[in-house]
N, C-alpha and C positions, 0 to 999 in steps of 0.2 A: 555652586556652578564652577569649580575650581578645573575638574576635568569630567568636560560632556565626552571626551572620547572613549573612554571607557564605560562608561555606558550604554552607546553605540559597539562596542566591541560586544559588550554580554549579551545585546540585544539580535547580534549576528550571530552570536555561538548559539544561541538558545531557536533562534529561527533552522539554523542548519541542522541541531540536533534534532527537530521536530520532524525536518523533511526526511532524514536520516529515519526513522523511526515508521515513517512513513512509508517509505520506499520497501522497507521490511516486510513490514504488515502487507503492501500490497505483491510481494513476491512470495510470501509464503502462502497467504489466501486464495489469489486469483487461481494458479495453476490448479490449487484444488478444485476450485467451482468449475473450471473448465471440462475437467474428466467426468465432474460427476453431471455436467449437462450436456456431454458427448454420449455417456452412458445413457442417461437415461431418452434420449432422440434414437440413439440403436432398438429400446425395446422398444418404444414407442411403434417402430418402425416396422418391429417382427411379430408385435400385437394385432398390428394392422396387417398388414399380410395373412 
């Protein structure tokens, strides 16, 4: 127990890196699911009609 701050620092780089990785995934994912449940409410739409 000589230095706890350093293990507080990895413990913030590894938290940061996580949301970091996170933030990714959900920027590359979302936007897709978005188009393709826009798409697919248009035919829904033209089925029904």
């Amino acid at each position: 127990m000589s230095s706890p701050s350093s293990s507080k620092e990895r413990g913030f780089a590894t938290v940061s890196w996580i949301t970091g990785v996170v933030n990714r995934y959900l920027l590359l994912i979302v936007p897709h699911r978005r188009k393709d449940g826009v798409v697919l409410m248009r035919r829904r739409k033209r089925n029904g009609v």
